[in-house]
N, C-alpha and C positions, 0 to 999 in steps of 0.2 A: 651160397655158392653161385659162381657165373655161370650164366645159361651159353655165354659165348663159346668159341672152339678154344679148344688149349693151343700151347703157342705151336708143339714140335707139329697139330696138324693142320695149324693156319697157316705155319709155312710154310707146309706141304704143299697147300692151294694155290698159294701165291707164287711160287717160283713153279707148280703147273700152269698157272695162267700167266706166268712173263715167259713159259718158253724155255725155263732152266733146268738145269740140273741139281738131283740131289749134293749137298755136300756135308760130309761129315764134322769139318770144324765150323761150318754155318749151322747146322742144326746143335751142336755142343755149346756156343757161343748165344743164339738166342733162347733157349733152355736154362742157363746161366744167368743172361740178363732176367727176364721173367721172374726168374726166385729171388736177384736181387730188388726187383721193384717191389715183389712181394713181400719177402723178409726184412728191408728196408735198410740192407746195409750195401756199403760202396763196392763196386766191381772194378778192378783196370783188365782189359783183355787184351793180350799182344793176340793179332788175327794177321796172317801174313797176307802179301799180295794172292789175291785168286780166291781168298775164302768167302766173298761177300759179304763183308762186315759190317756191310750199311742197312741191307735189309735183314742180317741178324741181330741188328738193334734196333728198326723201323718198325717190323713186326709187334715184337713185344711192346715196343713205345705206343703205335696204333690201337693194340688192342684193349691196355693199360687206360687210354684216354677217353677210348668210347665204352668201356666199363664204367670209369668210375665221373667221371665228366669233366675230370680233372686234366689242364694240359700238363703237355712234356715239355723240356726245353733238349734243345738240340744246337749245340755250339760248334763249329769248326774252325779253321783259323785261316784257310785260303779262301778267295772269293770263289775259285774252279770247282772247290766241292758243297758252297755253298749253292751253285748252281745247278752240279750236277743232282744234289738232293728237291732243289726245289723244280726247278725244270723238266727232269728226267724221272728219277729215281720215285720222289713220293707223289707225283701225275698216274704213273704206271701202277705202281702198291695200292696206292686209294682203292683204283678202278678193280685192282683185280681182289682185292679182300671186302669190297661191298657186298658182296653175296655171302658169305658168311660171320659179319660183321652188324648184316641188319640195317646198315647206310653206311652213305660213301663219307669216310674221315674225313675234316679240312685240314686244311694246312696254311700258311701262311711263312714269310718271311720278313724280322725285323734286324733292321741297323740301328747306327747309333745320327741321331738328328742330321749332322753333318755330311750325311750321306745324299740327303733328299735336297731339290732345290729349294730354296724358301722366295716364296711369291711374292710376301712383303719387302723383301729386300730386293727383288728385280723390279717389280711395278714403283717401291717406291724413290729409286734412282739411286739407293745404297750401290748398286752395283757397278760405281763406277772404276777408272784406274787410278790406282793409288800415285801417291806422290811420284813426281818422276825423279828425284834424286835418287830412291830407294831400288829404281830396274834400270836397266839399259832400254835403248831405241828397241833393240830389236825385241824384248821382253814387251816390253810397253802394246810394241804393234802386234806382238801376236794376240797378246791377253789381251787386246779390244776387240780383236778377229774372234776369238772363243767367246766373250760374252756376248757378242751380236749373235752367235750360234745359238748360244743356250737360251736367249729371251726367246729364242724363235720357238728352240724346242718348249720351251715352258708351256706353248699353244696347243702341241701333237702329241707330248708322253702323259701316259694315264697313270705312272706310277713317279716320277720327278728320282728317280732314282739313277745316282751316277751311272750303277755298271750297266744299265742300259742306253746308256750313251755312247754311241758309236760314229766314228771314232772320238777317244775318250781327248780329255784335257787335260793339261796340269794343273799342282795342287793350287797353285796361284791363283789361277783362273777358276777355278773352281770354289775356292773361300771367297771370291768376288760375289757369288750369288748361293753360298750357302750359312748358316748360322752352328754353334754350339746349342748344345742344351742349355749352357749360360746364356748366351747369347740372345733364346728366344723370349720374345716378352711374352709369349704364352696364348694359347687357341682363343682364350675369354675377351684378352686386350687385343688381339691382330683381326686387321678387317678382311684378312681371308685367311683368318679362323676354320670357317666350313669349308674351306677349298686344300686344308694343308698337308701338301703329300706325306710328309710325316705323322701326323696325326690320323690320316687315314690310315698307313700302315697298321700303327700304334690298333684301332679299330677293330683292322680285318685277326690283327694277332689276339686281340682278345676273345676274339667267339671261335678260334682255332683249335683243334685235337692237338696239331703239335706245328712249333713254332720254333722255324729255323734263325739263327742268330749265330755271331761269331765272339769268340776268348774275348776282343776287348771289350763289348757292349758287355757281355757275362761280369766282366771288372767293374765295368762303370755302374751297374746295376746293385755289386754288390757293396762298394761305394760310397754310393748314394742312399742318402735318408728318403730319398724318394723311391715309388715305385714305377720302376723302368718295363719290365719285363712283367707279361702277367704273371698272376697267383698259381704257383706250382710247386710240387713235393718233386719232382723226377727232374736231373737233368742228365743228360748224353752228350757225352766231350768227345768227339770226333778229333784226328788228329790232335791226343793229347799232350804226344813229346815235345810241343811248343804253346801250353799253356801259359808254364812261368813266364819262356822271353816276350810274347803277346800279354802277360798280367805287366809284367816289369814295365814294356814300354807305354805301356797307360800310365804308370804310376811316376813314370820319369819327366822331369820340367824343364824349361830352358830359360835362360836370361842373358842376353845380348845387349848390345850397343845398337844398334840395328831395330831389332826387334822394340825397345823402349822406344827410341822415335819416332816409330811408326803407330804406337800405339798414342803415343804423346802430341802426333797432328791429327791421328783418328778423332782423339777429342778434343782438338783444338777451340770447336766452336762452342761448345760445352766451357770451357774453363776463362778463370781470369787470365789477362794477358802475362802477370806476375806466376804466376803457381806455369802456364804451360811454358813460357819460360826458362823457369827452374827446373821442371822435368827433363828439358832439352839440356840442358849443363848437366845434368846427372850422367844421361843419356852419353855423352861425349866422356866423360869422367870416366865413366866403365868401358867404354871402348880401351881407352888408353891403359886403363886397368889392366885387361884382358889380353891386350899388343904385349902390354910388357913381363904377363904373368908367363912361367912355364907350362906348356902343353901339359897336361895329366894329372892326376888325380891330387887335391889338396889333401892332406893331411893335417895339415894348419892353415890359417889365414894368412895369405900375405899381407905386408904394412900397406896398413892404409884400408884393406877391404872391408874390416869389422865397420870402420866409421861410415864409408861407402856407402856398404849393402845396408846399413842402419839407416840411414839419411834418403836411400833412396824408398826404405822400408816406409818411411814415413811422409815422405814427397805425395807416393801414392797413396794413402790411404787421404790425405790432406785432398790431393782432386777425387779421390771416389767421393767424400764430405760434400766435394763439392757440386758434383754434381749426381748425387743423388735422387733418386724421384722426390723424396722428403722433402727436400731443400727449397723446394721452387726456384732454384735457379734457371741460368740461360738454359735454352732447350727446353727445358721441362713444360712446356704449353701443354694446358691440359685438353684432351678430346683428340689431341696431333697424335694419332698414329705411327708418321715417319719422323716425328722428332724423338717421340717413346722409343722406338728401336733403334735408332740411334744412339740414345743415351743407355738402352740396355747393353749395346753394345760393348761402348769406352766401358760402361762399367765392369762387363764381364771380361775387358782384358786387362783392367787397371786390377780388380781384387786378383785375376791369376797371378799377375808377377807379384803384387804383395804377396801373396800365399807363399810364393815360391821363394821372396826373398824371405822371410819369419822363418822358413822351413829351413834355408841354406847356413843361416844363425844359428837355428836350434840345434844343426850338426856338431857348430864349434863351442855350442856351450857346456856339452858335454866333454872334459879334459882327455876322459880313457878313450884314446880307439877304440879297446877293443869291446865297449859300450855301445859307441854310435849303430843307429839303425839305417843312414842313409849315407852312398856316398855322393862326395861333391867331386867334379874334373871339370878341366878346360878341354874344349874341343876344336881344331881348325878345318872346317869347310872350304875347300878352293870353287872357286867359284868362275864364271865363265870370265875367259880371258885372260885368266893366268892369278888374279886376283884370290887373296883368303881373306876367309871372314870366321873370328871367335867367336864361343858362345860357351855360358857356364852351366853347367847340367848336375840335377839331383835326379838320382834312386833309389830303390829301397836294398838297402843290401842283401834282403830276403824277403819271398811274399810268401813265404810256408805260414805264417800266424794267420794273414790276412785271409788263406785260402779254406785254412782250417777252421780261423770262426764265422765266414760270412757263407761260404758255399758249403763244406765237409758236416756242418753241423747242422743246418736246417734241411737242406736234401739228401734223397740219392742219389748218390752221383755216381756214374756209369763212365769209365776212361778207358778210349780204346785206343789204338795205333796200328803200324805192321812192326813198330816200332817200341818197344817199351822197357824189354828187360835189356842190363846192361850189367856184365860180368857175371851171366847164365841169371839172372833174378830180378825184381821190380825194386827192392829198394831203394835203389840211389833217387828212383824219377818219385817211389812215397815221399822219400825226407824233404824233398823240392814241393811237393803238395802239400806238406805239414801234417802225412799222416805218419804213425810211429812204424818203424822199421820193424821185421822180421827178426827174431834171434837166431833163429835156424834158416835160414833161406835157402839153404838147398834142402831142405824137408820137404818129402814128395804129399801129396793127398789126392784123392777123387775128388771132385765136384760131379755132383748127383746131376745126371742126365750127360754127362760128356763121353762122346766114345767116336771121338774124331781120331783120324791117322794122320800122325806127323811122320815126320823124315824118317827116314831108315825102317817103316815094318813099325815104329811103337807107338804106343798108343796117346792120346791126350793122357789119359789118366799116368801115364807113365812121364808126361811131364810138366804135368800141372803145378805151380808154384806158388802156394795157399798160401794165405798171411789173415790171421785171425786176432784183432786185437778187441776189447772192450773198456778202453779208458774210460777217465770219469765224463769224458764231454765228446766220447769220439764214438763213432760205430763203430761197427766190425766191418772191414775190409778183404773181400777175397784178393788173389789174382790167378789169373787163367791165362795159359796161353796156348791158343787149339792149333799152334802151327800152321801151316799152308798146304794146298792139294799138288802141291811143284814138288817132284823128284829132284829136289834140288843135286844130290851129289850124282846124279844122272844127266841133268842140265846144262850144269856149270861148273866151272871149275875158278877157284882164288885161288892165282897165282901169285907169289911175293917175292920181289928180284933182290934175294938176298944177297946175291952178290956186288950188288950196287953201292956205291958208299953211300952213308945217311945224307938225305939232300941237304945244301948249303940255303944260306941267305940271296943268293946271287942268280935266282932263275934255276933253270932244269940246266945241270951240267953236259957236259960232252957224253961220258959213261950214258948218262939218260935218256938225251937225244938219241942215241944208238937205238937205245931199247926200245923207245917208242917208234922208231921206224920200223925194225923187224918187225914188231907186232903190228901196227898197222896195215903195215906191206901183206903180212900173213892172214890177216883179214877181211885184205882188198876194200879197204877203208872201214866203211860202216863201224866207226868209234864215235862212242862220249869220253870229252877227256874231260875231269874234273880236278879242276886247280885249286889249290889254296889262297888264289890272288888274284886278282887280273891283272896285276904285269903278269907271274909265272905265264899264265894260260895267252896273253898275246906275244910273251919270247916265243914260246912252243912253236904257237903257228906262225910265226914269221920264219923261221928255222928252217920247221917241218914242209912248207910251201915247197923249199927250193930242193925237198931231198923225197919226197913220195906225188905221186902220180895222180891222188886224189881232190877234189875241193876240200879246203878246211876253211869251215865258217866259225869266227870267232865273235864271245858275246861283246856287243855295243857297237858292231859294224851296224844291226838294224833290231830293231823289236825282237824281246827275248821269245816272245807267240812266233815269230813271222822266222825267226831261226831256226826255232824246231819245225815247223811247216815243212820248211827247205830240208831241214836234216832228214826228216820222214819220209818226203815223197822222192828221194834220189838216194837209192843205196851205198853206193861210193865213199856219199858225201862226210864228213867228220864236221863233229860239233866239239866246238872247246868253250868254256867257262868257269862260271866260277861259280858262288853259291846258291840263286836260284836252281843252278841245273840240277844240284847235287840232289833238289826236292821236287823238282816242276815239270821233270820230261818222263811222258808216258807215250814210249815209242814202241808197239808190239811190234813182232816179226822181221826180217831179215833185215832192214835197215839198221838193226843196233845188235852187232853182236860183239862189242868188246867196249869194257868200260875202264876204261883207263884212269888210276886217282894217282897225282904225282907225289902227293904225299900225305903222313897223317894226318887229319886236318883238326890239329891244336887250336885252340884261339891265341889270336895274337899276344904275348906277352905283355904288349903294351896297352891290352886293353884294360883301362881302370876297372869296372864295375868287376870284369871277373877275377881280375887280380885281386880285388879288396874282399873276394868274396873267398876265394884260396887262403889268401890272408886270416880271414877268420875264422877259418876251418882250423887252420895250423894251431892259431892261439889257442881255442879252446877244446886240442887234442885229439883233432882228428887230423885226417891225411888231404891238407890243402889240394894238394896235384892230381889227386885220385877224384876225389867226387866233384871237381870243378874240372879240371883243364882234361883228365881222362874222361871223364862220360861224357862229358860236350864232344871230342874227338868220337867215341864210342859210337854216339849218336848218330853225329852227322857222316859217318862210315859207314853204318848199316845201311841208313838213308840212303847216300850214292850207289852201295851197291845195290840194292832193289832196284835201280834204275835197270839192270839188266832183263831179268825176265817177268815180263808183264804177263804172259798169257801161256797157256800148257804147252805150244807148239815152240816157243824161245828155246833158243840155247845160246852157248857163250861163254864169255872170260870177262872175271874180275882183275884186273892186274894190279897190283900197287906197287908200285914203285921208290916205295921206301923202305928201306933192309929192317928198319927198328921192327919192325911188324914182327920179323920173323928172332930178330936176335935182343929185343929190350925185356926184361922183367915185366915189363907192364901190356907186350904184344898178346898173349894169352887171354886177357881179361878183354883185351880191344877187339879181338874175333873171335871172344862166347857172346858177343853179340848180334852175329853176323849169320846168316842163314848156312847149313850147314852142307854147302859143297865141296866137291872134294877137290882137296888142296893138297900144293905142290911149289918147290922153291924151283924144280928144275923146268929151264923154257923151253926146250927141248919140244916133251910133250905139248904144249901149249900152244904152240907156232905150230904143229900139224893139226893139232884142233883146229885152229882158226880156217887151217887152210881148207880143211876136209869141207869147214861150212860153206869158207865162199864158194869153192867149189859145186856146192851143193850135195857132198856125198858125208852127213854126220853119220860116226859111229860111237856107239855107247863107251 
C-alpha cells in the first residue's frame, strides 16, 4: 500500500496552498479519476465551467506518477490550455504538493516535430523561398522578412518552439524552417543532432511525471509503429468533445495541382531531367482534372481519374526509386549532411502523395459504398485576389476502430470536457470513441466517493450517468458528470424567440435584426453574437452599426486574441463571429452579459465528410441526422452558450434566435444538453433582465 496521501486529502493541500476553495464536483471528479487509474478502466467526466477540472485530474495524475514512476500523458486540443497547464496550472500544483508528495513532480511539454525549428535546415540553406510561380510578390516578400526573423531567433530561443514566438508567422513561413517526422533524417545522421530542439523536448518528456501533449501528436503516436510518446499505461484527454475532429484531421490527406509541383521542383535536383519532367505533366493533368471535376464528395471516379491517379501512383514511386539513399543517385553524396536532408526531404513528400494516391484507389476499388472506409471530395480554396485553387481530399469516414484498438485498449484513458453528454447522456460522443453504448442511458448509479451539488439542490449521485461494459477486447467505462458550482437557473436565463420565423439562407432577416437590436439596446451592448457563418455574422454588424449606439467589432477586422482584448476591456463593446468564438472567448464579468446565437448551428449540408458519415448511419439503420448533424449542432450550442458565465459573479442571457429550438421534434434533445437555466420564449422578461444588469441593479 502507498505510503503517499490519498487523493481527496492531497487535494485538500493543494487548493490550501493555491489559495482555493473547497469544491464539491472537484473533489467527486478527482476521487473518480483516482479509482479509475486504480481499477484501470475508462472514465469520461462532464465537469462544467467553475469545477476545476484540471487540477481534479492533475492531482491524481501527479500522485499516480510519483507512486508508481510511471508517466501520465495528458492531451488537449487548444494550444490556450496547453499553456495554461504547462505555464500556469502544473508550475503552481508541483510546488504546492512537494511537501506531501516527498519531491517536486516534473513535467514537461511535447509536440509533434513540425512544431520546433530545425537547425539543419536553417544553417544548412534549405530555408530558402520557394519557387516564385507558386506566391505572389507580396507572399514572397513577406516569407523572406519572417525567415530573416526566425534564423535570428534560432540564436536567442532555448526551446525552438513555434508558440513561443512572438509575434508568430504563417504556415508558409514557418515549413520554410521546419521539418516532419518524415522529413527528419534523424538525431544519429544530422550534425546538430546534440543541439535539436525537438529531440531535447523528446528528452526533457521522458524523465517527466507527466507530460503535456495535444489530440494530434496522441494520433500520430498511435499511428505510428514507432515510439513517439514515452512508455505509459494513463492517459488524460482534456477537452475531449474535439478528439475525433483533431484524430480525423491527422488522418485526412490532400492532392492538388499545385501541391505536386512544388513537391516535383523540391526534387528537381534529385531526379532525371525525363522522370521530373513527367511529374510536372501529371502535375498539370490533375489541375485540369480538378477545374473540371464537381465541387464535392466523389462517389465514383470521374472518366479519366482511375488512369490519372494510377499513372500519377506510379510516376512517384518511379522518382522515390529514384532517388532513394539506396540508389546512389544525384544527391546522395555520402558524409553530405545537407544533401541527406534534402533528399530525406523529396522523399518524404513524394511517398506522402503516393500513399495518399494508393489510398484514394483503394476507395474506388471497393464497388459497395456502403463498404468504403474513406471518403474522397473536391475542395475549392479562394485564394488571395479573387483567385481559387482545387485540391482532392481523403478521410476516414470513422476513427471509432482506430481509437478503440490503439488508445482504448492499451491505456486508461480518462475523457473530460464541460462538454460531453448530448440528449441528457455520453453515448453519442462513446460511439464516436469506439467505446459500446449504454443500453439504458438514463439509468442513474453512484460512483463511490461523488457527493458534489449540481443545479437545482441534487446531488451528483443523483445524476451520475454509469455506463459499465466488459467486452472481449474493451474495459469497463464509467461516466460521471459532477455538474458545475454556477446556480445556473439563478444566473441565466435561455431565452428562444419563438416567434421568429426559422432563419433563411439569405443573412439574419428584417424580423431578426429587430430582435437583435432590442436585446442589445437592453443590455447596453456588452454581446457575443455567434454566427453560423461569417457572411451571417458581417450582414449583422453592418446592419446593426447603423441602428444601436454601441462598437460592434466583427471577426477578421484584426486578430481573433486582439478582438476579444478589445471586447473585454470596454463594456459597451459587441463582439460578433463565427466559430472560433463559439469555443475561444473567456470573458468573465460585466463585459459579456448576453450571448446571442443566430441560429442552430447544423453543419453545412454541403459538407462531404459529414454528410457521407449521416449517410452511413442511415444505411446501416440508424438515424443519419440525429447522431451526425444533431450532436454536432448539440455540441457546438452547449459550447457557445458556456461562453456566458465564466465565473460565480456572471449573469445574463442566452438568446437563440431560431424558433426550431423551441418548436422542431428534435429542439428537446438539443437543450438536454445545455446547462440548466431557466428558460423562457417570452422577451418581455428578458429585455428587463438585461436592463436591470446594465443598469447595475440584478434581481434574482
Amino acid at each position: 500500500m502507498s505510503s503517499l496521501p490519498d487523493v481527496p486529502s492531497l487535494l485538500a493541500s493543494a487548493v490550501t496552498a493555491l489559495g482555493g476553495a473547497e469544491r464539491a464536483g472537484q473533489i467527486a471528479m478527482a476521487t473518480a479519476v483516482a479509482e479509475a487509474i486504480d481499477d484501470g478502466h475508462h472514465l469520461a467526466v462532464q465537469a462544467g465551467t467553475g469545477t476545476g477540472k484540471s487540477l481534479a485530474y492533475l492531482v491524481p495524475a501527479l500522485r499516480h506518477a510519483v507512486d508508481t514512476g510511471e508517466t501520465v500523458v495528458v492531451s488537449t486540443a487548444t494550444i490556450a490550455l496547453q499553456r495554461q497547464l504547462t505555464d500556469r496550472d502544473l508550475p503552481r500544483l508541483s510546488d504546492a504538493v512537494t511537501g506531501p508528495l516527498g519531491r517536486t513532480p516534473a513535467f514537461a511539454i511535447l509536440k509533434g516535430r513540425a512544431n520546433y525549428l530545425c537547425l539543419n535546415k536553417i544553417h544548412s540553406g534549405a530555408a530558402e523561398e520557394p519557387e516564385t510561380e507558386l506566391f505572389d510578390a507580396f507572399e514572397l516578400s513577406r516569407m523572406g522578412r519572417d525567415i530573416t526573423r526566425l534564423r535570428e531567433w534560432s540564436s536567442d530561443t532555448e526551446t525552438g518552439d513555434r508558440d513561443d514566438l512572438s509575434p508568430g508567422v504563417d504556415n508558409r513561413s514557418w515549413r520554410q524552417v521546419s521539418v516532419s517526422s518524415r522529413e527528419c533524417i534523424g538525431a544519429v545522421a544530422c550534425q546538430f543532432g546534440e543541439d535539436c530542439f525537438a529531440e531535447a523536448a523528446r528528452r526533457r518528456a521522458a524523465e517527466a511525471d507527466v507530460v503535456v501533449t495535444n489530440h494530434a501528436m496522441l494520433a500520430i503516436d498511435a499511428m505510428s509503429p514507432a515510439t513517439i510518446l514515452p512508455e505509459h499505461r494513463v492517459v488524460v484527454i482534456d477537452e475531449a468533445h474535439e478528439l475525433v475532429d483533431r484524430i480525423t484531421s491527422v488522418s485526412t490527406e490532400e492532392i492538388s495541382g499545385v501541391g505536386l509541383t512544388y513537391v516535383s521542383r523540391r526534387a528537381g535536383k534529385l531526379l532525371s531531367t525525363e522522370t521530373a519532367e513527367t511529374l510536372a505533366g501529371v502535375a498539370e493533368q490533375l489541375e485540369i482534372l480538378l477545374d473540371e471535376a464537381r465541387v464535392g464528395e466523389w462517389t465514383r471516379l470521374p472518366g479519366g481519374a482511375a488512369e490519372l491517379l494510377a499513372g500519377l501512383r506510379d510516376r512517384l514511386w518511379e522518382a522515390r526509386t529514384e532517388i532513394a539513399p539506396s540508389s546512389g543517385g544525384a544527391g546522395a553524396s555520402a558524409g553530405d549532411p545537407d544533401a541527406a536532408a534534402a533528399r530525406q526531404m523529396a522523399i518524404s513528400a513524394i511517398e506522402n502523395l503516393h500513399d495518399t494516391a494508393v489510398r484514394i484507389l483503394g476507395v474506388f476499388a471497393e464497388a459497395d459504398v456502403t463498404k468504403r472506409r474513406d471518403v474522397v471530395w473536391v475542395a475549392e480554396e479562394r485564394l488571395r485576389g479573387g483567385d481559387t485553387r482545387r485540391s482532392l481530399y481523403i478521410a476516414p469516414l470513422s476513427v471509432a476502430g482506430l481509437l478503440r484498438t490503439s488508445l482504448f485498449t492499451d491505456s486508461t484513458v480518462i475523457l473530460t470536457s464541460a462538454t460531453l453528454t448530448i440528449g441528457g447522456n455520453f453515448n453519442a460522443l462513446a460511439r464516436t470513441w469506439g467505446l459500446p453504448p449504454h443500453e439504458n442511458p438514463d439509468e442513474t448509479a453512484a460512483v463511490k466517493g461523488s457527493g458534489a451539488k449540481s443545479t437545482g439542490g441534487q446531488t451528483a449521485e443523483g445524476k451520475d450517468k454509469v455506463a459499465e461494459f466488459a467486452g472481449a477486447s474493451q474495459k469497463i467505462w464509467h461516466g460521471l458528470d459532477v455538474g458545475s458550482p454556477f446556480d445556473y437557473p439563478r444566473a441565466a436565463i435561455l431565452y428562444v424567440a419563438r416567434k421568429l420565423a426559422p432563419p433563411g439562407r439569405d443573412g439574419p432577416a428584417p424580423a431578426t435584426l429587430d430582435e437583435m437590436v432590442e436585446l442589445i439596446t437592453a443590455a447596453g451592448g456588452r454581446t457575443l453574437g455567434l454566427f453560423s457563418s461569417m457572411r451571417a455574422a458581417t450582414q449583422a454588424a453592418e446592419a446593426l452599426r447603423e441602428r444601436v449606439p454601441f462598437p460592434i467589432l466583427c471577426q477578421g477586422e484584426d486578430t481573433t486574441s486582439t478582438l476579444i482584448e478589445k471586447f473585454a476591456a470596454d463594456e459597451p463593446t459587441c463582439l460578433f463571429g463565427t466559430l472560433s468564438l463559439w469555443q475561444g472567448v473567456d470573458v468573465p464579468g460585466p463585459s459579456l452579459r448576453l450571448v446571442m446565437i443566430d441560429r442552430i448551428p447544423f453543419p453545412r449540408p454541403d459538407d462531404p465528410l459529414l454528410a457521407a458519415r449521416q449517410r452511413d448511419i442511415d444505411a446501416h439503420g440508424g438515424n443519419g441526422f440525429l447522431a451526425v448533424s444533431a450532436n454536432h449542432a448539440a455540441l457546438l450550442l452547449a459550447q457557445g452558450a458556456g461562453r456566458l458565465l465564466r465565473s460565480d459573479g456572471d449573469r445574463g442571457v442566452v438568446a437563440v434566435l431560431d424558433s426550431r429550438l423551441a418548436t422542431a421534434r428534435y429542439g428537446g434533445y438539443l437543450v438536454a444538453g445545455l446547462p440548466p437555466f431557466w428558460r423562457t420564449t417570452d422577451p418581455a422578461p428578458v429585455r428587463a433582465a438585461l436592463r436591470r444588469l446594465a443598469a447595475g441593479t440584478p434581481r434574482s
